[in-house]
C-alpha positions as CSV (number, residue, x, y, z in Angstrom):
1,X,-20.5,-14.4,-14.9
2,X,-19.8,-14.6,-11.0
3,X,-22.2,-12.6,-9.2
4,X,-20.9,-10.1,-6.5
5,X,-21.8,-11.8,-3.4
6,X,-25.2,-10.1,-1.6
7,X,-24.4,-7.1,-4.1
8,X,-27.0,-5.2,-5.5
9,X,-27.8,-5.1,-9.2
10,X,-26.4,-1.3,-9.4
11,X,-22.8,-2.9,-8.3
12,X,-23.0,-6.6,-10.0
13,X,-24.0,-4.0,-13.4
14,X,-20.7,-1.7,-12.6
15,X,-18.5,-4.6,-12.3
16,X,-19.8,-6.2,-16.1
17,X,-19.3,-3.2,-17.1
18,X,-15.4,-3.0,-15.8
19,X,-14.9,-6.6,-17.6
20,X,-16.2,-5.2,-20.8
21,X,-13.8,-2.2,-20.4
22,X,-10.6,-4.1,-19.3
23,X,-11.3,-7.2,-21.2
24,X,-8.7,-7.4,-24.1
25,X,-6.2,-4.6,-22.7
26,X,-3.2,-5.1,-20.6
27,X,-3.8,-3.2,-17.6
28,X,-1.7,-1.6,-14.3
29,X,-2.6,-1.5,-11.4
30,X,-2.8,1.2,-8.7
31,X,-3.6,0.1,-5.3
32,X,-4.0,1.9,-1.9
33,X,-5.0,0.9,1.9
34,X,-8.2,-0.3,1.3
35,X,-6.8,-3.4,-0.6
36,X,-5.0,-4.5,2.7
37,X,-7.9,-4.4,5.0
38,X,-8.9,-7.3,4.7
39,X,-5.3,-8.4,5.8
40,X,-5.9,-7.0,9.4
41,X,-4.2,-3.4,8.8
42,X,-6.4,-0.9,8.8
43,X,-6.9,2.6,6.0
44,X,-6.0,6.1,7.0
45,X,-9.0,7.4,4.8
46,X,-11.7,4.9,4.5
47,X,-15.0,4.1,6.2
48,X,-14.5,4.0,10.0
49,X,-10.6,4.6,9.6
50,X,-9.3,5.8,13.3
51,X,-8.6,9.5,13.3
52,X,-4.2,9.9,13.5
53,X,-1.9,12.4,13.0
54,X,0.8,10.9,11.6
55,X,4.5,12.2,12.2
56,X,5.8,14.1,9.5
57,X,9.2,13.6,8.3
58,X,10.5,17.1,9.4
59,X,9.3,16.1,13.4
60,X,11.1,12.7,12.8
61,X,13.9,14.4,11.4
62,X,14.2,16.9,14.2
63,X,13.4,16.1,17.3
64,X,14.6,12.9,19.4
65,X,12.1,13.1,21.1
66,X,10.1,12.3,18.8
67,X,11.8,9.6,16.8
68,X,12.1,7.8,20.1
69,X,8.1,8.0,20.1
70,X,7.9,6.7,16.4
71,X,11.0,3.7,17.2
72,X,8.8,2.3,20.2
73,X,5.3,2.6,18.3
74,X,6.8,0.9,15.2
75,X,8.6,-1.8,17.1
76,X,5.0,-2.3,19.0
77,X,3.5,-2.8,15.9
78,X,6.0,-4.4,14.0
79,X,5.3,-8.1,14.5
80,X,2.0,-8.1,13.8
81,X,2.3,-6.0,10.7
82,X,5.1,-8.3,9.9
83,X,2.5,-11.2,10.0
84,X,-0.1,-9.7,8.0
85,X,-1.0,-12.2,5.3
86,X,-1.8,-11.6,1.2
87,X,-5.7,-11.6,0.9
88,X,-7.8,-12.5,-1.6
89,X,-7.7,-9.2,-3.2
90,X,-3.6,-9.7,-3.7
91,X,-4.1,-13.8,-4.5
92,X,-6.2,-11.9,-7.4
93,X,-3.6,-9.5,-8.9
94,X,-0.9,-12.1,-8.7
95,X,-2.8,-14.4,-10.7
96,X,-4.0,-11.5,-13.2
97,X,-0.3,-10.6,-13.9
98,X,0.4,-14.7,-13.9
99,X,-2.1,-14.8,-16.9
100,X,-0.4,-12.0,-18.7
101,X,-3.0,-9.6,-18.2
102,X,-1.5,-7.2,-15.7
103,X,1.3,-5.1,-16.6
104,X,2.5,-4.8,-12.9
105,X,1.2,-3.1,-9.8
106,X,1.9,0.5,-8.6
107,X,1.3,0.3,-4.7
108,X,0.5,3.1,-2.0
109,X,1.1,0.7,0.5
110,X,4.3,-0.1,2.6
111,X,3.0,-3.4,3.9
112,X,4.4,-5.7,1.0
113,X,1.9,-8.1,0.5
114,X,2.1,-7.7,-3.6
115,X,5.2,-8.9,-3.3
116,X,4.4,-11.6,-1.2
117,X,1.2,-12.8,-3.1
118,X,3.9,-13.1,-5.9
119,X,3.4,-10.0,-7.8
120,X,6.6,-10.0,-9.7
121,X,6.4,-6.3,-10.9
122,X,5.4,-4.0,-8.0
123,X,6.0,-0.3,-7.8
124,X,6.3,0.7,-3.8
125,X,5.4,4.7,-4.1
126,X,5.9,5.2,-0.6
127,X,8.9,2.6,0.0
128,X,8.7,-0.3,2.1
129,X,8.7,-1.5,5.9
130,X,11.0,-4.2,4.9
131,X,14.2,-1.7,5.4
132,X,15.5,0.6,7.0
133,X,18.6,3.1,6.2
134,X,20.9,5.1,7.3
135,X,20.2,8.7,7.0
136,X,24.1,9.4,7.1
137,X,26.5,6.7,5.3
138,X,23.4,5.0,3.3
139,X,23.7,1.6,5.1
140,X,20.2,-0.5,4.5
141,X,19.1,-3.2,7.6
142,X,16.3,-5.9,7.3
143,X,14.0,-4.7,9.4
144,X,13.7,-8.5,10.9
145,X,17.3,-7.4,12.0
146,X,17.0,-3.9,13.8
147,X,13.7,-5.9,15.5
148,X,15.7,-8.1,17.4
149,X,18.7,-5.5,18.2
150,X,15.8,-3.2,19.3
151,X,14.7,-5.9,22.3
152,X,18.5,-6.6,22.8
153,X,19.1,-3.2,23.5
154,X,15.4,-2.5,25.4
155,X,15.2,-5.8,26.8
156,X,12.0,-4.6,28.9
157,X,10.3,-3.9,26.3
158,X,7.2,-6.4,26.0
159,X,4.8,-6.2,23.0
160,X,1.1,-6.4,24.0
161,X,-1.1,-9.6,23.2
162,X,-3.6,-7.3,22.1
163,X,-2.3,-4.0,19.9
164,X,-4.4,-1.1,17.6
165,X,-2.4,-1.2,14.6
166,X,-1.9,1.6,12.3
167,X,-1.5,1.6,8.8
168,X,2.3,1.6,8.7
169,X,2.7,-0.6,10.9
170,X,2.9,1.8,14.4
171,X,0.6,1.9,17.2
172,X,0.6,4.6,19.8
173,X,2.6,4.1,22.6
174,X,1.6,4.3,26.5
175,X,5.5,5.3,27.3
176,X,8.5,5.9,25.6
177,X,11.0,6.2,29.3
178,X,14.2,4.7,28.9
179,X,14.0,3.4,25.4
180,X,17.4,3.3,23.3
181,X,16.9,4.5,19.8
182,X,18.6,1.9,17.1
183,X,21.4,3.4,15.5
184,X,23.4,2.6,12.6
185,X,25.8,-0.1,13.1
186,X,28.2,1.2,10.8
187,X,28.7,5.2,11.4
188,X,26.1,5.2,14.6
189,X,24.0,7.8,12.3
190,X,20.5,8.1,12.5
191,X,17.9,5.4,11.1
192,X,15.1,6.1,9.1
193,X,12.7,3.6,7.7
194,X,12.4,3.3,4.2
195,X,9.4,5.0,3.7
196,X,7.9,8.4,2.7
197,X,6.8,10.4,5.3
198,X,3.8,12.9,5.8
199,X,5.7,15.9,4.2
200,X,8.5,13.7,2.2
201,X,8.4,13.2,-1.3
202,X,8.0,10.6,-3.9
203,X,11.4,9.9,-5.0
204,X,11.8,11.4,-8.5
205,X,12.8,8.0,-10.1
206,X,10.0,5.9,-8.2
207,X,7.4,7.5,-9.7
208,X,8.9,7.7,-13.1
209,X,9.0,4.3,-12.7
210,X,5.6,3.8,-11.9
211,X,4.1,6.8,-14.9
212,X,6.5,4.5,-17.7
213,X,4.4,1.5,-16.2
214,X,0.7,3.1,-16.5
215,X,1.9,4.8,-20.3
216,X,2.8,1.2,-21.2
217,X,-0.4,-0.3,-20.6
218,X,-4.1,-0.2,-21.9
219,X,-6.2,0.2,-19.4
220,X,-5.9,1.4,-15.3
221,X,-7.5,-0.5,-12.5
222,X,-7.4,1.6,-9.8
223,X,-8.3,-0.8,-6.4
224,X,-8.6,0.3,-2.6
225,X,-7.3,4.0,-3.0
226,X,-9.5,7.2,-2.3
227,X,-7.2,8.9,-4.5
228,X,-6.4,12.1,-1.7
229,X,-2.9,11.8,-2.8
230,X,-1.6,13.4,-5.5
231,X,0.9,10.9,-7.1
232,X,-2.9,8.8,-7.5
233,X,-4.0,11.2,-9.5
234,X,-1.5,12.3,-11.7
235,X,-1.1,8.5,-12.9
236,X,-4.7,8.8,-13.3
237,X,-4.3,11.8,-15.6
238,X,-1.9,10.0,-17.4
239,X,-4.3,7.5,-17.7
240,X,-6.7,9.9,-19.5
241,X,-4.7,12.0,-21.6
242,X,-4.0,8.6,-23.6
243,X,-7.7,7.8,-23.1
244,X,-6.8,4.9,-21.3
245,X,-9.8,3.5,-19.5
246,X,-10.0,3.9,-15.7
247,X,-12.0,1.3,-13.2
248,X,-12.4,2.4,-9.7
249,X,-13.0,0.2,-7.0
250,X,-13.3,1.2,-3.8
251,X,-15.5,1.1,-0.8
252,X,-17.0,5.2,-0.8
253,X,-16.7,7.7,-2.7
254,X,-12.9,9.0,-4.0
255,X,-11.3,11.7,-5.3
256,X,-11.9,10.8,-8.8
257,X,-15.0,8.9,-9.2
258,X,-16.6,11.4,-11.6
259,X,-13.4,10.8,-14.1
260,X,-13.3,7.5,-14.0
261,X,-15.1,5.1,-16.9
262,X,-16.3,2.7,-14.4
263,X,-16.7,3.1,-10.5
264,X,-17.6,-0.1,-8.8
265,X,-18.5,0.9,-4.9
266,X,-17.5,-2.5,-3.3
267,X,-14.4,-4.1,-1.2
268,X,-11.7,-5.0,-3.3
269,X,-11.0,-8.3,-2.3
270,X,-14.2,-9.3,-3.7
271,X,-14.3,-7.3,-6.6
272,X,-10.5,-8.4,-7.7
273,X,-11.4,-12.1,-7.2
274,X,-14.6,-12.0,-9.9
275,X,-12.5,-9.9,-12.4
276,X,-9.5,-12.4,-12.2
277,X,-12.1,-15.1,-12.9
278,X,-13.9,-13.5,-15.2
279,X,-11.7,-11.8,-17.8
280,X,-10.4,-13.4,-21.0
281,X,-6.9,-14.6,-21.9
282,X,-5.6,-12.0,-24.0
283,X,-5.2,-12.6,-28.1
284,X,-2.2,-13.9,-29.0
């Protein structure tokens, strides 16, 4: 078997374990933040993750003020979230699901790098960064699109060399004066990206979608997620009322560790590369 890099015997144990567990069983896939680090965009929860307080969808919703704030931040941030690449922790899911073994991959993540790792099944909980809508008439941009009307329109505008990202994408602006907020082309309504805010919900459908997934398979890999929100765990419960088993990896403890049949305590890109080498071609 490949060993875990300078992992300890406790860890490189936990992970043959996991391969005895999943091997055999068609697994989904739940992943959060922490698979993405490696990528260059950093976790809201995890080891040395910046302290935010990130807008909640009522403050967007309300106050221009504040969705000028979010519109300059996420236009800061945009093009080098937009540049983040799949890492080796995505290369390995894609080539899971390529071998049959993966039934598809339910993501907390907005960033799209399942997709462009060339996951083919990919559940996006919390939406995308790839669009954004119209609040009012239901119109959907590119976001590459409303990028370059946003410079058009705030032609001063001059994204830094040099930028702390955030986890969707933002970073904190120094000054918001003067800046246009992108409308909607069609009925100049308000724009909202197409994603969940703090304080929005999971569209009903979504995460059907991604519970008819998880009661389909065998087993659940749970990668890169500390589990603090909810929709994590009740796919995890799920997951156990059919006694499914669970593998968590993860750097640190998580919500869930104590329910889960295997908890490996190591980064994901790692962990996902030795388990896509490592487990068997299903039986025909």
């Amino acid at each position: 078997m490949t060993t875990l890099t300078g992992g300890d015997p406790q860890t490189q144990a936990a992970i043959e374990a996991a391969t005895s567990v999943l091997a055999g069983r068609r697994i989904a896939v739940l992943t959060g933040a922490g698979v993405s680090t490696d990528s260059g965009i950093p976790d809201y929860r995890g080891q040395g993750a910046p302290v935010r307080t990130p807008m909640t969808v009522e403050q967007f919703l309300a106050s221009e003020s504040a969705r000028r704030r979010y519109w300059v931040g996420s236009h800061l941030g945009w093009n080098a979230f937009a540049a983040a690449a799949p890492n080796a922790g995505h290369r390995a899911l894609a080539a899971l699901e390529e071998r049959g073994l993966l039934t598809g991959v339910v993501t907390q993540n907005v960033d799209g790098l399942h997709v462009r790792a060339g996951n083919r099944r990919v559940v996006e909980l919390h939406g995308t960064m790839r669009r954004v809508f119209c609040v009012h008439c239901g119109q959907v941009f590119d976001r590459r699109d409303l990028a370059a009307r946003v410079e058009e329109e705030n032609p001063w505008i001059r994204v830094p060399e040099r930028i702390a990202l955030g986890p969707d994408g933002d970073v904190l602006p120094e000054s918001t004066d003067g800046f246009r907020i992108p409308v909607c082309t069609v009925c100049t309504g308000m724009l909202k990206p197409d994603v969940v805010f703090f304080g929005e919900y999971i569209p009903a459908e979504k995460f059907r979608e991604a519970e008819q997934l998880v009661l389909t398979s065998q087993a659940l890999l749970i990668a890169g997620s500390s589990l603090v929100v909810n929709s994590g765990i009740r796919l995890l419960e799920r997951a156990r009322r059919r006694r499914m088993p669970v593998v968590i990896v993860n750097r640190g403890s998580t919500r869930a560790d104590a329910r889960a049949t295997v908890k490996i305590d190591g980064g994901t890109s790692e962990v996902l590369g030795i388990l896509a080498e490592t487990l068997p071609a299903l039986s025909s």
